[in-house]
C-alpha positions as CSV (number, residue, x, y, z in Angstrom):
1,X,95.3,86.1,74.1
2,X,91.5,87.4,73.4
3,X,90.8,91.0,73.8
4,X,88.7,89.8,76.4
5,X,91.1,88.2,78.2
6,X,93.4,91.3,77.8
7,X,91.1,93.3,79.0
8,X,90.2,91.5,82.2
9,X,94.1,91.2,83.0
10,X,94.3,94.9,82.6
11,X,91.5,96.0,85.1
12,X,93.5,93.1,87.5
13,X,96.6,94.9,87.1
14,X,94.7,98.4,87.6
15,X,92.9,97.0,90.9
16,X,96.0,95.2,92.2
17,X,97.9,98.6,91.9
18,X,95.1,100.8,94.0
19,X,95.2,98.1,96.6
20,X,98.8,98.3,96.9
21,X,98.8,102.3,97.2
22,X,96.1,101.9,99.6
23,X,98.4,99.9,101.7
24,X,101.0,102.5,101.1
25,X,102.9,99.7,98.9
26,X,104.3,102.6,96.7
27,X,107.0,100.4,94.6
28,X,105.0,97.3,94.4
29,X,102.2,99.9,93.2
30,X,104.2,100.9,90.3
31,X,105.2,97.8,89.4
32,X,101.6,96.8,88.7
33,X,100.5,100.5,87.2
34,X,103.6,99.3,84.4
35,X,102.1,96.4,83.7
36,X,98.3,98.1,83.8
37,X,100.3,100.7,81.5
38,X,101.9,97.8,78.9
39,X,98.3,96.5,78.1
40,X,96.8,99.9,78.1
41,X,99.4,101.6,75.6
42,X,97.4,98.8,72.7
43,X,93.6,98.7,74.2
44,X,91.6,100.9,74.1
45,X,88.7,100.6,76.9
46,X,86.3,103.3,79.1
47,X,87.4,100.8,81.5
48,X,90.7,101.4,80.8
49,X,90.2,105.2,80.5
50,X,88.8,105.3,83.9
51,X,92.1,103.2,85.5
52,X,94.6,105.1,83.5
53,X,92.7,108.9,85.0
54,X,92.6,107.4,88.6
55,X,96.7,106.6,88.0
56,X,97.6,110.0,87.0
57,X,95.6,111.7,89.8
58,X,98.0,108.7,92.4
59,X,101.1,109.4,90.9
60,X,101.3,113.2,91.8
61,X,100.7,112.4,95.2
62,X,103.6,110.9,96.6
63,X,106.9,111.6,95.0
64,X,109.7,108.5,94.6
65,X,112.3,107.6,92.5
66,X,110.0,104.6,91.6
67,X,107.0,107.0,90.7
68,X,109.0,109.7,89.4
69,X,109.6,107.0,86.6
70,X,106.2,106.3,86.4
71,X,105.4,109.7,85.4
72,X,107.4,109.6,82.9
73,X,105.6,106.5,81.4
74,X,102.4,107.8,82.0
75,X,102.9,110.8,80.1
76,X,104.6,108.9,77.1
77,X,101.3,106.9,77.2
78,X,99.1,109.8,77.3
79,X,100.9,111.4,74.3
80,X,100.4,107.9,72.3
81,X,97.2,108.0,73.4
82,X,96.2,111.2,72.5
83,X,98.3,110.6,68.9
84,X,95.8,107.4,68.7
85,X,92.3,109.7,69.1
86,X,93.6,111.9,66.6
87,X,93.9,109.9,63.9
């Protein structure tokens, strides 16, 4: 797949999971947030920097098993992420 294409699938999966929140479709949310999260973790993107700072701010708002998990991920992402910028 082209960065381009990866790219375009990861703002899809970013949008999809705001919608979803917005429609108070918590798990589904998540589900899409992983997948925003699996492209994420190897692009790097303002784009993508913008989705992933929206998705931290969502996922302290509404505590679940299903986000609790997400949290998790997110800040295993964060900590690659930050690893990444270091370097």
């Amino acid at each position: 797949m082209s960065p381009q294409e990866r790219q375009g699938r990861l703002h899809a999966h970013a949008v999809l999971a705001q919608r979803q929140h917005e429609y108070g479709h918590v798990e589904e949310a998540c589900t899409s947030w992983g997948r925003f999260l699996d492209d994420y973790e190897g692009l790097s993107t303002a784009r993508g920097d913008e989705h992933f700072d929206k998705l931290r701010a969502l996922s302290t708002q509404r505590p679940s098993a299903a986000v609790r998990k997400l949290q998790d991920r997110i800040q295993a992402v964060a900590r690659l992420k930050a690893v990444t910028r270091d370097r």
